[in-house]
C-alpha positions in Angstrom: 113.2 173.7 116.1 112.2 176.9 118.2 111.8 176.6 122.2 108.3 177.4 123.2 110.5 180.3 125.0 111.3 181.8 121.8 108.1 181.6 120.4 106.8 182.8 123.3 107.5 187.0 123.1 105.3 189.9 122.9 103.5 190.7 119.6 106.3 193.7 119.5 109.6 193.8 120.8 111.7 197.1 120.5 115.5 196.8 120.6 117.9 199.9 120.1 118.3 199.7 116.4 115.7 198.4 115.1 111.8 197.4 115.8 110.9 193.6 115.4 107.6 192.0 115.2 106.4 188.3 116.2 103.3 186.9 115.5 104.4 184.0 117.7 106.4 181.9 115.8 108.1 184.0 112.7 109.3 187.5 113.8 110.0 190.2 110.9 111.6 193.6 110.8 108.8 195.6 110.0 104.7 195.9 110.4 104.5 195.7 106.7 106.0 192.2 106.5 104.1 190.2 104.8 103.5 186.8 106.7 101.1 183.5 106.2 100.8 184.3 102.7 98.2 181.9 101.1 95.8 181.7 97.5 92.8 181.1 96.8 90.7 180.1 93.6 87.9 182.6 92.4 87.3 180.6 89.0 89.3 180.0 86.3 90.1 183.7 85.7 91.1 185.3 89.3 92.6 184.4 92.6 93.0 185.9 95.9 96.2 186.4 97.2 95.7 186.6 101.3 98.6 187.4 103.8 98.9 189.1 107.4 100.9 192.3 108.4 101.2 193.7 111.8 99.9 196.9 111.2 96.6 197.8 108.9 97.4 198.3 105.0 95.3 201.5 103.7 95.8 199.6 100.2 96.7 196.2 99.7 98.7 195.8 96.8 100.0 192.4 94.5 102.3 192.8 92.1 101.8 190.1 89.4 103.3 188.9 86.1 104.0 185.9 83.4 107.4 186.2 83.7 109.4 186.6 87.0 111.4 189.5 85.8 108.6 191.3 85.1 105.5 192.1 87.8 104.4 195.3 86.2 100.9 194.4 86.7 99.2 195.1 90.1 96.0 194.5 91.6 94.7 196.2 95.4 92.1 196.5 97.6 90.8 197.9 100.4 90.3 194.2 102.8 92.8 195.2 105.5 90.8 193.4 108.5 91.4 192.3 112.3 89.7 190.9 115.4 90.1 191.3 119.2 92.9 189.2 120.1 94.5 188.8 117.0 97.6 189.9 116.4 98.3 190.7 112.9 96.0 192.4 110.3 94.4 190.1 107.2 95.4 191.3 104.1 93.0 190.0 100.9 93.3 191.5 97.1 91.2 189.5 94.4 93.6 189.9 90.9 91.2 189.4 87.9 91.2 189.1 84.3 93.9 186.3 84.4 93.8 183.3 81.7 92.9 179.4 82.6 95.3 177.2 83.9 98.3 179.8 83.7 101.2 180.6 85.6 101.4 183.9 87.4 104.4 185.3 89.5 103.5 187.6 92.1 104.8 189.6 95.2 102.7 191.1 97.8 103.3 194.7 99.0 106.1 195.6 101.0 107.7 192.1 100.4 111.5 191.4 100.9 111.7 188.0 99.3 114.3 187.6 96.7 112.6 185.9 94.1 108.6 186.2 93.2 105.8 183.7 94.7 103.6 181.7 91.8 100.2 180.4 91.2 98.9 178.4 88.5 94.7 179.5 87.6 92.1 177.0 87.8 91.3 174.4 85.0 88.2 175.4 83.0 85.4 173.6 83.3 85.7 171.0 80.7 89.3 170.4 80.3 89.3 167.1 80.7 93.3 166.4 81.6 94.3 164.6 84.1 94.6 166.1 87.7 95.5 165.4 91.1 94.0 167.2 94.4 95.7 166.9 98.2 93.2 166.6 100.7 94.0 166.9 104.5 91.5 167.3 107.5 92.6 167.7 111.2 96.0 168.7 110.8 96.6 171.4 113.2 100.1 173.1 114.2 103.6 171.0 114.8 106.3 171.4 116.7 106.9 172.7 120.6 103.2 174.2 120.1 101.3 171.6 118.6 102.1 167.8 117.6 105.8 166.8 118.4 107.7 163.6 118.9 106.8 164.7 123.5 103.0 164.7 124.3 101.9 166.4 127.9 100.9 164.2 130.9 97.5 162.1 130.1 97.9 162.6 126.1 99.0 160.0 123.8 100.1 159.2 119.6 103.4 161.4 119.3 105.6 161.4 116.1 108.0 159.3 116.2 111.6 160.8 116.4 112.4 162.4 113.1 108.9 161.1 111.3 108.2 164.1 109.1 104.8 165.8 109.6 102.2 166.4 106.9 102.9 169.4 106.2 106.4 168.0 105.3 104.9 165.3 102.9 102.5 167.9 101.4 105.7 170.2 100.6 107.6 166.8 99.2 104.9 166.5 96.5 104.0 169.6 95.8 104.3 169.5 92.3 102.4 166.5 92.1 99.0 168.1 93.3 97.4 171.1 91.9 95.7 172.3 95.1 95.3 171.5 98.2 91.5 171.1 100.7 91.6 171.2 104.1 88.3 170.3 105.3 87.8 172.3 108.6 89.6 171.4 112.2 92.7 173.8 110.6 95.3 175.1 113.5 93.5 173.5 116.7 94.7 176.9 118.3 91.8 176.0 120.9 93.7 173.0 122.1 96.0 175.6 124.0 94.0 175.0 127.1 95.0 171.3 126.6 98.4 172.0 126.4 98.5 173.9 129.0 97.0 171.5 131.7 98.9 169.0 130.6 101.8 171.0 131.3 103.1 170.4 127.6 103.3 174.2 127.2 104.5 175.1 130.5 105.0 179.0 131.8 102.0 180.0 130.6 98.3 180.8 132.9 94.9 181.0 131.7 95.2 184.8 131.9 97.6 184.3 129.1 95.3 181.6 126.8 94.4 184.7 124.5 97.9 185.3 123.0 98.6 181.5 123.3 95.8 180.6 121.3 96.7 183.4 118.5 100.6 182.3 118.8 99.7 178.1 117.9 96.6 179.7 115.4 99.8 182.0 113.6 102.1 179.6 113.9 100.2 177.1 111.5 99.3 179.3 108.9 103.4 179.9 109.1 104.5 176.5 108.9 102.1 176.0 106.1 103.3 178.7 103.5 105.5 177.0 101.9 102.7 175.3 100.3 99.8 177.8 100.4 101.9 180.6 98.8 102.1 178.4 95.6 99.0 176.1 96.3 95.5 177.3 96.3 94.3 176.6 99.7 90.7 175.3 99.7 88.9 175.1 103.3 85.8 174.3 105.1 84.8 175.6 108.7 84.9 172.4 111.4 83.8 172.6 115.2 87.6 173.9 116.5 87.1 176.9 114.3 84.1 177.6 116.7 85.6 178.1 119.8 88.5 178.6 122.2 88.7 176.2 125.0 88.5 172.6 122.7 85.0 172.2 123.4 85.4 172.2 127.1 88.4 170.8 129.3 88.3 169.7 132.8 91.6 169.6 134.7 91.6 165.8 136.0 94.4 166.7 139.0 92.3 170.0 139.9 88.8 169.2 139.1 88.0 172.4 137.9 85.8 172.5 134.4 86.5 175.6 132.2 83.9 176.3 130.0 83.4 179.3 127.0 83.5 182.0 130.2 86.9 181.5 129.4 86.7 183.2 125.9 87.6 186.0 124.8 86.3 188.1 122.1 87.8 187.1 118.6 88.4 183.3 119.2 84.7 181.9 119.5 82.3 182.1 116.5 84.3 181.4 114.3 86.2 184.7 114.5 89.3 184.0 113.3 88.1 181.6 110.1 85.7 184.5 108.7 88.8 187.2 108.9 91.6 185.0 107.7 89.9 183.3 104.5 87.9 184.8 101.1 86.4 181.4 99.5 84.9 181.6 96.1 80.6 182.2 97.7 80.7 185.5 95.8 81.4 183.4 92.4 79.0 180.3 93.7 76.3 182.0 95.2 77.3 180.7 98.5 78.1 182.3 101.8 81.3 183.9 103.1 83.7 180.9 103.9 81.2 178.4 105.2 79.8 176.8 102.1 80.6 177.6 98.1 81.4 175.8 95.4 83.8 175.6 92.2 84.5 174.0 88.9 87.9 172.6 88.2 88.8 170.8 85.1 86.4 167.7 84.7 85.0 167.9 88.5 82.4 170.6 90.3 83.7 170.7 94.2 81.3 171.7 97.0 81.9 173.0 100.2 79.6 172.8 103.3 79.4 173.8 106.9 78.3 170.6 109.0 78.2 173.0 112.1 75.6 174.9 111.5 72.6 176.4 109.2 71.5 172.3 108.4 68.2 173.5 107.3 64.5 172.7 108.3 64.9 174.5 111.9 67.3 171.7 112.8 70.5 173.5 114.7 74.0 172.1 113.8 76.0 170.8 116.1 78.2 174.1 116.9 75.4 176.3 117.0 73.6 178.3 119.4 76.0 179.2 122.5 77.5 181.9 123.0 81.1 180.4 122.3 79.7 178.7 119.0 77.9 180.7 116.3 74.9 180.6 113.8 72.9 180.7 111.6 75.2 182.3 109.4 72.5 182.5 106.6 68.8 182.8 106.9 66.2 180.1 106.8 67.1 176.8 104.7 69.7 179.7 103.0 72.4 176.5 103.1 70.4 173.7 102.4 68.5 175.2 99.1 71.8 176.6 98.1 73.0 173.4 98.0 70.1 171.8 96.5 70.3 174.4 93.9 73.6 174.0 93.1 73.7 170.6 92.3 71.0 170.9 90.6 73.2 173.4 88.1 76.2 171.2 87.8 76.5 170.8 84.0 78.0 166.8 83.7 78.9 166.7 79.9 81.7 169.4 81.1 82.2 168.6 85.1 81.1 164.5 85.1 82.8 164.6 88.3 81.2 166.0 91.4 82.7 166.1 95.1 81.9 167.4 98.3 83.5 168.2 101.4 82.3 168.7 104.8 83.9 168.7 107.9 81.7 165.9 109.8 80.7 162.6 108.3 77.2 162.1 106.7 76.4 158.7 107.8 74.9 158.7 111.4 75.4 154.5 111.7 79.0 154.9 110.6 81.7 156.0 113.3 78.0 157.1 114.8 80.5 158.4 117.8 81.7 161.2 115.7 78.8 162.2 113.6 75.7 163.7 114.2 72.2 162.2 112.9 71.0 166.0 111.8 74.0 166.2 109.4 72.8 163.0 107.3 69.2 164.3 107.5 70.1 167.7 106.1 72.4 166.4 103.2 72.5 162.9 102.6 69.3 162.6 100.4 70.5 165.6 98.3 74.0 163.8 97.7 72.2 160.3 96.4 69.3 162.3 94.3 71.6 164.4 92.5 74.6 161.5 92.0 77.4 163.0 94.6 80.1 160.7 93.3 82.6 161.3 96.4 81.9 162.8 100.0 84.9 163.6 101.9 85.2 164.8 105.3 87.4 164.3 108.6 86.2 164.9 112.1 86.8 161.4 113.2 90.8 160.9 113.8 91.6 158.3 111.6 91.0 156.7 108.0 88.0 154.7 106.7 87.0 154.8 103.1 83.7 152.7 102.8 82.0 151.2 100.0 79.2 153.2 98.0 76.5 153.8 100.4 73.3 155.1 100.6 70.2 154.8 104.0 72.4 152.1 104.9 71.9 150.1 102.0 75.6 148.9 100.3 75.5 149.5 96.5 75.3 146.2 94.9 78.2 147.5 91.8 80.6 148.7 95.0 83.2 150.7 92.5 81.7 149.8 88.9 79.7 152.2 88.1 77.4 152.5 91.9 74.4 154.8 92.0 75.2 155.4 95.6 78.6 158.1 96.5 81.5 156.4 98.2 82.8 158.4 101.7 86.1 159.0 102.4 86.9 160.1 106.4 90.7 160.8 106.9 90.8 163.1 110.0 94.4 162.0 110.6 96.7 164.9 109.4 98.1 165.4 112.5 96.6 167.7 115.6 98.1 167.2 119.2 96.8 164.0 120.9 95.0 162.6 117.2 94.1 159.5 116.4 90.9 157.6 117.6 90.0 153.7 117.8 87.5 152.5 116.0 84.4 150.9 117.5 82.7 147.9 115.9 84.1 147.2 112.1 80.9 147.4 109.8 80.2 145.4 106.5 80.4 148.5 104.5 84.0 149.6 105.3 86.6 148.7 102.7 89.4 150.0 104.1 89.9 151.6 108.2 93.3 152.1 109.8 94.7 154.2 112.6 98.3 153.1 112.2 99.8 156.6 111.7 98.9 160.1 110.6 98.2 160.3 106.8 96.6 162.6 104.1 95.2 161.5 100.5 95.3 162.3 97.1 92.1 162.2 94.4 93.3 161.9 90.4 90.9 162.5 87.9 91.8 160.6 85.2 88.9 161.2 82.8 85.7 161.5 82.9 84.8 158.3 84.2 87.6 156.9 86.1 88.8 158.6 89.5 91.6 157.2 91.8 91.9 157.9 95.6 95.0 157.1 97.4 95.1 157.3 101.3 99.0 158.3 101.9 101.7 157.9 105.4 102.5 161.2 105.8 105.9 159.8 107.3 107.1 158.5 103.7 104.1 159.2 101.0 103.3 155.7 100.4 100.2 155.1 99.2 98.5 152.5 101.3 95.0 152.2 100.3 93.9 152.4 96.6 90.5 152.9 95.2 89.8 152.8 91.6 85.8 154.5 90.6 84.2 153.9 87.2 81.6 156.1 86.8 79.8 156.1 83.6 79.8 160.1 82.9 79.2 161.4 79.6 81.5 163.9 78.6 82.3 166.6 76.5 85.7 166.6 75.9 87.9 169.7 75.5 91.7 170.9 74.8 93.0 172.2 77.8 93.7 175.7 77.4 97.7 175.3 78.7 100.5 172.9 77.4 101.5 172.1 80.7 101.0 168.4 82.0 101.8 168.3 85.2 99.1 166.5 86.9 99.0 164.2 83.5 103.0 162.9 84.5 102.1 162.1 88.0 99.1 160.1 88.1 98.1 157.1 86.8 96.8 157.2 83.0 93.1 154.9 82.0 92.3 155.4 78.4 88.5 154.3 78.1 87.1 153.7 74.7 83.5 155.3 75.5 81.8 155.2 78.5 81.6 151.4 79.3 82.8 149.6 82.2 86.0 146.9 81.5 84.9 143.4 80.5 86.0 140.3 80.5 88.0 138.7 77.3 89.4 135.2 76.9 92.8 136.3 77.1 94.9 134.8 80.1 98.1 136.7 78.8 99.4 139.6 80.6 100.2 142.4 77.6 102.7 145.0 77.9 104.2 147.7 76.3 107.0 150.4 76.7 104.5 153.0 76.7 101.7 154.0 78.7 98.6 150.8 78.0 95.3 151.1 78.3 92.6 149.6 78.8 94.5 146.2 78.6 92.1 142.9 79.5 93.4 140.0 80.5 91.9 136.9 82.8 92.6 135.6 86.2 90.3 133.2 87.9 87.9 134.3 85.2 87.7 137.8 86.3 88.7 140.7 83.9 91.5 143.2 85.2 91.9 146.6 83.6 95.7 146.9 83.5 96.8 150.6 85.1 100.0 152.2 84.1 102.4 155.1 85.1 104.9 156.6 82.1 105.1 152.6 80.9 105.3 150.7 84.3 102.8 148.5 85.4 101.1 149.5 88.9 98.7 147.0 89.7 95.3 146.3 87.8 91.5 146.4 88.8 89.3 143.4 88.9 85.6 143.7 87.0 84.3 144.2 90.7 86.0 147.6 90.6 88.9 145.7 93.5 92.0 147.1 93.1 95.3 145.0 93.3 99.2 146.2 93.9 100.5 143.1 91.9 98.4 141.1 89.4 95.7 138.6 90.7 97.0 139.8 94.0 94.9 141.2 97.1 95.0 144.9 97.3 96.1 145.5 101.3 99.1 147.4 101.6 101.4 146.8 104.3 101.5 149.8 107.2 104.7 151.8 107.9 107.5 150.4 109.3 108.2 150.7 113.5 104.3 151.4 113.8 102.4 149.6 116.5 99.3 151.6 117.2 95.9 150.4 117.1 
């Protein structure tokens, strides 16, 4: 691991031979090295290909083939772009005409790596194979400038020594997810001011916060490229994109309150999200990278900004200093797009629709962390045009609920419920995470702060959908939920031979679009190969068997419950040596 004195140099540092650059953490030979490299979809047939140079590129370049040995194609642009403070250039080229769902090597300009990057195209809409998404919110940077196994004085939830971080889990299952969301609170490069009082960066002033802030914000998009150079990199904007100083930190020993007169130029308004990403809005309609939306496969995916431009003259909750930012768009611009575009979503060919935002909808639920304007701009919209999954973080910890909607639980809970089930799992990771929960409601299924996690959705077909919370110290899954949704589909060959995602989730065959039912049966039936559905009775409840490449995993009960062993209750034990709360 790298001393906080190492990563702690000059933007250039000249020796007699040759000229090195550092961005804070990685330091390269020359201004053209290409650093934080990072994809993103466009549709199925392009992707932008994003990295970071230390000087400005007159005309990015990607190099791009089918086969490794051969990158004869190439693709530019002219998106070289910077910000006050920053100290690298953002490099963006947009490589079009591609096929679905294909394998592409590639190489961006001036790069010394030995072997060629890849990406894999998006699914067309209506390919209905199986498919598994990573979803993280909250993560922010590790090591000696973020989350570590040492905390500063007054902070608390350290890794444990030699727990791996998320973005270590991420990169262990990389093949088994086909791209990855990060739903807004990315690098927490304003939590330098944190750090800093709490004397867990020391050597540093607040003269210095605008290169420490740039160092922690480069340092992330580092650590991270091992899976964001293969990985499409999906992101939403959350409230520590918006400024520089964590939302205002007082110095307990000193008394002294900083406040956004702290800020520089370039690290409030969302400065450094705008330059560093280039989200699908052209493709969607949308809006830079603050809200835009996608097909994949069987699923439509929206993004939104829950910090501002909620519509109906109603500010967002980062909006309107002069640290924080918005509107973005004009008047209602989000909230009809958003209307509008679910509106559009064609079912027989994307049944499944979710959406992430960075901030919870529900104003009763964690009502600490949420904020009542956010449900009133977009909770109506999600229920009238049947939002099957709403994802966000915000709040530092886990909780999936129940299907939900103006407080009222949905009577079929996972069979088949008119109302979306939410997902909040804020705990990837950022220095000093993990919250406490307040009073448990009824319509929580599943809440735990044990440890920092991520999660996985599979889309199985077009009416069954899993979502797996996961302990980013090992992977395991510890909390399972099985949705039926009764989609009607039109079912297509998926335009690559490749079955990835297919060999790593779990596989539902479904004959039509019914719900399991009970049978008389109280015989458990098995097979060498993959089974399903398969009906069988305990306590007179029907269980629809679930299977992985022939193994049994566990069942779900005609109550949509899911269950690790047969007839058995579906809580997972937490990791081991964990005693938070």
């Amino acid at each position: 691991m790298r001393s906080f004195t190492q990563l702690f140099v000059a933007a250039t540092v000249f020796t007699r031979v040759l000229a090195q650059y550092s961005d804070g953490y990685e330091t390269v030979n020359l201004p053209t090295d290409p650093v934080q490299i990072r994809l993103a979809y466009q549709g199925p047939f392009a992707m932008i290909v994003s990295w970071n140079t230390f000087e400005q590129l007159p005309n990015p370049t990607v190099s791009y083939g089918t086969d490794p040995d051969d990158l004869s194609l190439s693709a530019s642009s002219s998106v070289s772009v910077t910000y006050p403070t920053s100290l690298t250039y953002n490099n963006h080229v947009n490589i079009t005409g591609l096929s679905p769902f294909t394998t592409y090597y590639y190489l961006p300009q001036y790069s010394n790596a030995t072997t060629p990057y890849s990406f894999t195209t998006a699914r067309a809409a209506g390919d209905m194979t199986s498919f598994t998404v990573g979803v993280v919110v909250d993560m922010g940077t590790f090591g000696p400038l973020g989350l570590s196994t040492t905390v500063g004085n007054g902070a608390a939830n350290p890794l444990r020594p030699g727990e791996q971080t998320t973005i270590t889990a991420l990169t262990e299952l990389i093949d088994s997810y086909e791209f990855l969301v990060h739903a807004g609170d990315i690098s927490y490069a304003d939590a330098w001011l944190k750090e800093e009082i709490q004397d867990y960066i020391a050597a540093t002033t607040i003269a210095q916060g605008a290169v420490v802030y740039e160092h922690i914000l480069n340092a992330f998009y580092d650590e991270l490229e091992q899976v964001t150079s293969s990985k499409p990199y999906m992101v939403n904007p959350g409230n520590h994109e918006a400024n520089c100083d964590n939302g205002g930190t007082t110095n307990t020993t000193s008394g002294v309150k900083y406040t956004e007169s702290i800020c520089m130029v370039g690290q409030t308004n969302f400065t450094g999200y705008i330059n560093h990403f280039r989200m699908p809005s052209g493709p969607s309609g949308g809006l830079g990278n603050m809200w835009y939306s996608y097909d994949y496969g069987m699923a439509h995916f929206v993004h939104i900004d829950t910090e501002t431009d909620l519509g109906n003259g109603v500010p967002g909750p980062d909006q309107g200093s002069t640290e924080f930012a918005g509107p973005f768009g004009t008047y209602n611009q989000q909230i009809d797009w958003f209307a509008n575009d679910l509106a559009s979503v064609n079912r027989t060919l994307t049944p499944w629709v979710v959406v992430f935002g960075h901030r919870g909808i529900l104003s009763w639920y964690l009502s600490s962390t949420t904020n009542p304007t956010v449900q009133t701009a977009f909770e109506g919209l999600l229920y009238q045009y049947s939002v099957d999954v709403y994802i966000n973080g915000h709040a530092h910890l886990y909780e999936r609920t129940v299907p939900i909607y103006d407080g009222v639980i949905d009577p079929n809970g996972l069979n088949n419920p008119r109302a979306p089930m939410y997902l909040t799992n804020g705990a990837a990771g950022h220095y000093d995470g993990l919250d406490t929960f307040g009073a448990i409601e009824p319509y929580s299924a599943y809440h735990t702060v044990a440890d920092y996690s991520w999660a996985t959705l599979t889309f199985i077909n077009s009416t069954y959908m899993s979502l797996d919370g996961r302990w980013s110290a090992n992977n395991t899954v510890f909390d399972s939920a099985l949705l039926y949704k009764a989609h009607t589909a039109v079912v297509s060959t998926s335009t690559s031979s490749s079955a990835s995602a297919a060999a790593t989730s779990s596989t539902v065959q479904s004959s039509g679009s019914v719900p399991p039912t009970t049978t008389t049966s109280s015989a458990m039936t098995t097979t060498s190969g993959v089974v399903g559905p398969t009906y069988t009775n305990f306590s007179g409840l029907g269980h629809l068997l679930i299977y992985l490449l022939g193994v049994h995993q566990g069942d779900i009960g005609s109550a949509g419950t899911w269950y690790n062993a047969v007839g058995q209750s579906g809580k997972c034990k937490l990791p081991p040596s964990r005693a938070r709360s």
